[in-house]
C-alpha positions as CSV (number, residue, x, y, z in Angstrom):
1,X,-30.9,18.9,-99.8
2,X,-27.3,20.0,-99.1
3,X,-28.4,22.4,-96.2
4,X,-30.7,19.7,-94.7
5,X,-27.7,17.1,-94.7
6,X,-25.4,19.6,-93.0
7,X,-27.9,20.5,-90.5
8,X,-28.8,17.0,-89.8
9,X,-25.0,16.2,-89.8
10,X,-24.4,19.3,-86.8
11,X,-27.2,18.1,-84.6
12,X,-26.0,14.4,-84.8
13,X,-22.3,15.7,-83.6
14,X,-23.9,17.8,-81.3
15,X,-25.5,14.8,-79.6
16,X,-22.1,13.1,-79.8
17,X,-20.4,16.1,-78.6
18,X,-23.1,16.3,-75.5
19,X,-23.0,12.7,-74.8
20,X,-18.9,12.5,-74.5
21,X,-19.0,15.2,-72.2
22,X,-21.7,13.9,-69.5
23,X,-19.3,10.3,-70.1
24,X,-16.1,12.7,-69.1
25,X,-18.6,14.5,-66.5
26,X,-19.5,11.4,-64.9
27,X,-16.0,9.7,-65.5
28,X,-14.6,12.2,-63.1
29,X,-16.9,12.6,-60.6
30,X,-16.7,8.5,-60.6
31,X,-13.0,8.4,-60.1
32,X,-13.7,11.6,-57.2
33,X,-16.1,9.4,-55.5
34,X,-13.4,6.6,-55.8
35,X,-11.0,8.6,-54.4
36,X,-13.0,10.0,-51.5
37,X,-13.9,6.5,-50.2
38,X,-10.2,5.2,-50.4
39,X,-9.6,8.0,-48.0
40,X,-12.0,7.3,-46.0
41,X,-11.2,4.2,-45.6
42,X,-7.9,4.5,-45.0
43,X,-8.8,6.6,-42.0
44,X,-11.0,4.1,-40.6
45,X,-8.0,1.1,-40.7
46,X,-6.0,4.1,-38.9
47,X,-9.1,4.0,-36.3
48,X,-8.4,0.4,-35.9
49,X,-4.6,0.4,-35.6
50,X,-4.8,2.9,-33.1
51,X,-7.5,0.8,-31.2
52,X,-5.3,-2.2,-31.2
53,X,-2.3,-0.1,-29.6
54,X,-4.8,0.8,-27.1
55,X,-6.1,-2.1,-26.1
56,X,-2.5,-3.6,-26.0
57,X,-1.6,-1.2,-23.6
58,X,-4.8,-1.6,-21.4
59,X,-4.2,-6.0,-21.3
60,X,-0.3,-5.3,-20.6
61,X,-1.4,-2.9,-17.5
62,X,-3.6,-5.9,-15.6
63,X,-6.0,-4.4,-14.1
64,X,-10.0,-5.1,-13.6
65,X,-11.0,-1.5,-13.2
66,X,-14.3,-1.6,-14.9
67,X,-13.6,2.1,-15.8
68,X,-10.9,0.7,-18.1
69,X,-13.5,-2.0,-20.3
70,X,-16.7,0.2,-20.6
71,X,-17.3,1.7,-23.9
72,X,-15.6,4.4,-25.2
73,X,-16.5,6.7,-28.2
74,X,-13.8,9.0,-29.3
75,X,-14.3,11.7,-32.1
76,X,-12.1,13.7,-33.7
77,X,-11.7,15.8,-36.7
78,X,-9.3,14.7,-39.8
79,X,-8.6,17.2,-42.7
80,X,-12.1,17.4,-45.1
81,X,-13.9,15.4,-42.9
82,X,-14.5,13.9,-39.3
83,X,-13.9,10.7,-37.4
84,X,-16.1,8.8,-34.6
85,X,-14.9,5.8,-33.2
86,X,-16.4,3.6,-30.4
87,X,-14.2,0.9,-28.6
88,X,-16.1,-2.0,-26.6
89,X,-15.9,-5.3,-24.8
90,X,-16.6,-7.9,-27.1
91,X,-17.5,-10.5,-25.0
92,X,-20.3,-8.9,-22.8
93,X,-22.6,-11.3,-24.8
94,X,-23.7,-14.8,-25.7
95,X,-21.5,-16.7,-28.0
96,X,-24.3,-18.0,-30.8
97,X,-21.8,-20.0,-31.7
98,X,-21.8,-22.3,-28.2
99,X,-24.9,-24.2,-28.7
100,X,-22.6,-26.6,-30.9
101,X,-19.4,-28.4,-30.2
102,X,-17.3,-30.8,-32.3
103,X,-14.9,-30.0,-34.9
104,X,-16.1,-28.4,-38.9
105,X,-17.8,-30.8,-40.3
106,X,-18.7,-33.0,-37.5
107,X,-20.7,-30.1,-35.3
108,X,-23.2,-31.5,-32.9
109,X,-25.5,-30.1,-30.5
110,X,-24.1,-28.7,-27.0
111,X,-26.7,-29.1,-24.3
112,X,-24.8,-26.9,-22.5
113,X,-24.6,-24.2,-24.5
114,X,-28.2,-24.7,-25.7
115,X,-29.6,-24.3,-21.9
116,X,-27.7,-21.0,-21.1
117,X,-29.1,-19.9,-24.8
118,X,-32.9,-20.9,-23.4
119,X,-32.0,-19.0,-19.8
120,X,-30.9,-16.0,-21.7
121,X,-33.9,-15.9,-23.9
122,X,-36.7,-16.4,-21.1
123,X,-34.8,-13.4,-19.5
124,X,-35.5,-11.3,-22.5
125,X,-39.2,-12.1,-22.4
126,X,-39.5,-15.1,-24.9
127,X,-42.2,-17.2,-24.5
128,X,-41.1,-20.9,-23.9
129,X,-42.2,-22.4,-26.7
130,X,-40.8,-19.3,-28.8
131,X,-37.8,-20.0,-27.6
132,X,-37.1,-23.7,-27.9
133,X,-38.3,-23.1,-31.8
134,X,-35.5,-20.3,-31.7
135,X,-32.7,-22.2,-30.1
136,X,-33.9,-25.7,-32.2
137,X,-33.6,-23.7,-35.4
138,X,-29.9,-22.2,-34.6
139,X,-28.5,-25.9,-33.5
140,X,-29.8,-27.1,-36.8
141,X,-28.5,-24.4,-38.9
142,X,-24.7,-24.4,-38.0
143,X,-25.2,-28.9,-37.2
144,X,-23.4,-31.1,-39.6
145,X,-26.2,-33.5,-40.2
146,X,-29.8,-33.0,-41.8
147,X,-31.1,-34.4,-38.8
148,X,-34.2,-31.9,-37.4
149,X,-34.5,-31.0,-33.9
150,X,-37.7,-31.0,-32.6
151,X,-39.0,-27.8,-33.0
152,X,-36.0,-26.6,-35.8
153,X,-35.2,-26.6,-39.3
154,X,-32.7,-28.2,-41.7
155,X,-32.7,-27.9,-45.6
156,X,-36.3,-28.7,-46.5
157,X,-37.3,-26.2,-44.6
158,X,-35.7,-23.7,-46.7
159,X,-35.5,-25.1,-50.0
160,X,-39.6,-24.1,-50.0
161,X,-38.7,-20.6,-49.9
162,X,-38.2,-17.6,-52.4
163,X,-35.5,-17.3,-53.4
164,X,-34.3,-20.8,-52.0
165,X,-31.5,-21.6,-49.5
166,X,-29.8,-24.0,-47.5
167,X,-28.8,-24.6,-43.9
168,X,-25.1,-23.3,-43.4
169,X,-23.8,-26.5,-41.5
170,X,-20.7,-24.2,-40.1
171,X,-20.2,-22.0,-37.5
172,X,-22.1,-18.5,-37.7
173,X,-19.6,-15.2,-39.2
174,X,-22.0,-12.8,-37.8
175,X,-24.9,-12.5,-35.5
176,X,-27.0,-10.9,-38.6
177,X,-26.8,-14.5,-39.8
178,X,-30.0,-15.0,-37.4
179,X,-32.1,-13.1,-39.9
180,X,-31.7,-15.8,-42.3
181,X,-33.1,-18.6,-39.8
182,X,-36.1,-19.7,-39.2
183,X,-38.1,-18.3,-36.3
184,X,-35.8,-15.0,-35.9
185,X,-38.7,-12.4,-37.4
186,X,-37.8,-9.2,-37.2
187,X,-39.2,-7.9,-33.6
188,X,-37.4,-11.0,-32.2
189,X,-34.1,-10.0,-33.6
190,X,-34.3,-6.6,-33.2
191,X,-34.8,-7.6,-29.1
192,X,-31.9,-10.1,-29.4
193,X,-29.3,-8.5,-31.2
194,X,-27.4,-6.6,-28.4
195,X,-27.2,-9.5,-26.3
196,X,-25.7,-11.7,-28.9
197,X,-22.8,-12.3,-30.8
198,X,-20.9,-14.7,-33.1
199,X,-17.5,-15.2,-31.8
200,X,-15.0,-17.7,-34.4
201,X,-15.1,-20.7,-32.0
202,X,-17.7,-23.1,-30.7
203,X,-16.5,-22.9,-26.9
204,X,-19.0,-20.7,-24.6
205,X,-17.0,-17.4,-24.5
206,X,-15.4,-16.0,-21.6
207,X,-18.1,-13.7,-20.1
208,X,-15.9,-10.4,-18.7
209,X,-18.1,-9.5,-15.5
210,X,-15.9,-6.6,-14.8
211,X,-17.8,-4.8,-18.0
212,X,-21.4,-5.6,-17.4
213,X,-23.7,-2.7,-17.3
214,X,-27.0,-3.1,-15.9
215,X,-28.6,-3.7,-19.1
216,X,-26.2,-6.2,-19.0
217,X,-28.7,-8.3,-16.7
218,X,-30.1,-11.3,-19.0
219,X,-26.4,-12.1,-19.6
220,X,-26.3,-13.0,-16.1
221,X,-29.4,-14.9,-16.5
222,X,-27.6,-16.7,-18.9
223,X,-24.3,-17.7,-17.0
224,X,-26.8,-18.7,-14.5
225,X,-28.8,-21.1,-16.3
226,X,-32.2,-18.9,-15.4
227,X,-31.5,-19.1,-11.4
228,X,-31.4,-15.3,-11.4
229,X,-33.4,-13.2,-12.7
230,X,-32.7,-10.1,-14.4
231,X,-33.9,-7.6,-11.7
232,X,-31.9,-9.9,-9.1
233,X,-29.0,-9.6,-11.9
234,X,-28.9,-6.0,-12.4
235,X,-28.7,-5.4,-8.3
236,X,-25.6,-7.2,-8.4
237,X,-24.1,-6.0,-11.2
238,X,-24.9,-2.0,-10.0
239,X,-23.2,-3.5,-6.5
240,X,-20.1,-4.3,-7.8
241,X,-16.9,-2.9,-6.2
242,X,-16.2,-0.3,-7.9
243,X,-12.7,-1.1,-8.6
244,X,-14.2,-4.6,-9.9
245,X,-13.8,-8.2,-8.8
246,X,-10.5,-9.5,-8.2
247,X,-11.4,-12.9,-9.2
248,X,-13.9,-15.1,-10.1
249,X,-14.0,-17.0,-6.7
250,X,-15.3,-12.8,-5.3
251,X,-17.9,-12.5,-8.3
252,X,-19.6,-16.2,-7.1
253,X,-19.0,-15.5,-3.6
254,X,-21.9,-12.4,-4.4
255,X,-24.7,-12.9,-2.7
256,X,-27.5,-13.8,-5.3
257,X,-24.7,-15.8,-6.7
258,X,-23.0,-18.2,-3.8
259,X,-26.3,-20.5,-3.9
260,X,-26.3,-20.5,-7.3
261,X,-25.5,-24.5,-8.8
262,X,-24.5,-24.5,-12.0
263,X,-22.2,-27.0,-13.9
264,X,-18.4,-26.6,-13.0
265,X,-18.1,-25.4,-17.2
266,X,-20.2,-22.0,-16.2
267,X,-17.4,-21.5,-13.8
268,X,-14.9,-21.4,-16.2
269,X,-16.5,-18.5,-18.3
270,X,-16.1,-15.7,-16.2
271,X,-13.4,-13.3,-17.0
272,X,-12.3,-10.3,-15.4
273,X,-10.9,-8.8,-18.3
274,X,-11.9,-8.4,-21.4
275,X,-10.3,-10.5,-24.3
276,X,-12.7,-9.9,-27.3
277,X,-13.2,-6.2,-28.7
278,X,-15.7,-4.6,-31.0
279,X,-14.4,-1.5,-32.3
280,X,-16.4,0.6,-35.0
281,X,-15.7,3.4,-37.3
282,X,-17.9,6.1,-39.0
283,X,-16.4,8.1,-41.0
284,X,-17.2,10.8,-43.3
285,X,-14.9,12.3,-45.5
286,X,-15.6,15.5,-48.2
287,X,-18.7,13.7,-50.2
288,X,-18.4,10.0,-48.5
289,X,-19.2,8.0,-45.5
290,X,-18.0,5.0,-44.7
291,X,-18.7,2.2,-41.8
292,X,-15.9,0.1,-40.4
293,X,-17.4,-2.7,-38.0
294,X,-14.2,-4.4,-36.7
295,X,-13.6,-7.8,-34.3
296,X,-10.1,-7.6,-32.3
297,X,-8.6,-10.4,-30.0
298,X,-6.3,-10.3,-27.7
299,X,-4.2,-13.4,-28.3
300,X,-2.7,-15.2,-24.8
301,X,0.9,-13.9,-25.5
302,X,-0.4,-10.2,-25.5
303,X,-0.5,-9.5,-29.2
304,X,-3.7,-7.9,-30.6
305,X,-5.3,-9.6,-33.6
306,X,-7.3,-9.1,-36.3
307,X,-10.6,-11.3,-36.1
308,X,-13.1,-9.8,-38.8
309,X,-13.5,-6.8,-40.4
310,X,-17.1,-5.9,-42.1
311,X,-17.6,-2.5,-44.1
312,X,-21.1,-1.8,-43.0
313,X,-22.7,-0.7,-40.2
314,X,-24.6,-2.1,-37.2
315,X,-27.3,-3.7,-38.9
């Protein structure tokens, strides 16, 4: 009996022993882990503080080169590990955010904004109907009141569903925010996203001409109010001079674009430089990876701001 009770006693302390050295085991390759993605991290921020020096430096210079606002990916290599970066115009895209005006709490529907959203989506191939149910459903989420829109959607609608939600009645964070509304199915956001965006104000953003690509088209469509199409949109964006518009009064003088009659609002929105920037990080450092998504704005007295910063990447 004295043998079996000391045998019995070793293999419980073995267990012990074994189980306190996979918690040390996994305690330090938690606190490894912990420390990898500070690193990283900290590298990415560095990604964006450099990004703001550089687009400081590109405002301060004046220019509407559109050399200077296409995108630019940088990579480089940091010690353990490596470092991409991309650096974009942030306002070659429709501002979700427009199809409301008002004030928090009071937001109302923008007709304005609403009819460029319509022109951009009948660019992208959206069937009419499709598209009303699409725009509809946005007004109503970000609207103050529980009011529906014709074809749209306010609480009800979303209180049926599993797991159950509510309308945000505030302006969008994010454009990923559309995957939470109704109508926006996957195939319809996925052929959305790039031409969208959710900038932290209700006003129709400034639309920086000077960095449209050709794929940039619909966007015109959508300054346009539908009365260009893309094909006509992407000529005149592949004819632009190359050292870019001087001023707006140049880019509507552009034939496809002088006959074009649109309310004196639209005119406002062209820019010729850029303003808003999207800059991203993907790092990878010994054993981790992290994503830096990053909103910059470049306030009025030349000072680069911090808008939004989201660890994750492009969804």
């Amino acid at each position: 009996m004295a043998l079996l009770t000391v045998l019995l006693l070793a293999m419980v302390m073995s267990v012990l022993v074994v189980a306190m050295l996979d918690d040390v085991r996994f305690g330090l390759r938690r606190s490894a882990n912990a420390s990898d993605i500070a690193q990283a991290r900290w590298y990415a921020q560095g990604v964006e503080q450099m990004a703001m020096q550089r687009i400081a430096g590109l405002a301060s210079g004046g220019s509407v080169d559109p050399r200077l606002w296409q995108r630019r990916i940088v990579a480089f290599p940091v010690e353990e590990g490596h470092v991409e970066a991309t650096i974009e115009d942030g306002s070659r895209c429709f501002n979700l955010n427009s199809v409301v005006e008002g004030m928090p709490g009071q937001w109302q529907r923008r007709e304005l904004g609403v009819r460029q959203y319509l022109a951009l989506l009948a660019a992208l191939g959206f069937p009419a109907e499709q598209a009303e149910t699409m725009a509809d459903a946005l007004v109503d989420w970000i609207d103050s009141d529980q009011v529906r829109s014709p074809r749209g959607a306010e609480d009800a609608a979303y209180l049926g569903l599993r797991p159950a939600y509510r309308t945000s009645a505030t302006l969008l964070a994010d454009a990923s925010e559309l995957r939470a509304i109704h109508g926006y199915a996957a195939p319809a956001y996925a052929r959305l996203r790039r031409h969208v965006c959710a900038l932290p104000m209700a006003a129709p953003s400034p639309l920086n001409v000077n960095a449209l690509t050709p794929d940039d088209a619909p966007l015109l469509s959508m300054l346009t109010l539908g009365a260009l199409d893309p094909l006509a949109g992407a000529r005149i964006i592949a004819a632009r001079p190359a050292s870019g518009w001087r001023d707006a009064v140049a880019f509507w003088a552009t034939p496809g674009l002088a006959s074009s009659d649109v309310p004196s609002a639209v005119y406002e929105q062209v820019s010729l430089r850029g303003d808003w920037f999207r800059v991203s990080a993907d790092v990878r450092y010994m054993d981790a990876r992290v994503d830096m998504g990053t909103l910059l704005h470049r306030r009025p007295d030349g000072r680069v701001a911090l808008v939004a910063r989201r660890w994750s990447g492009e969804d």
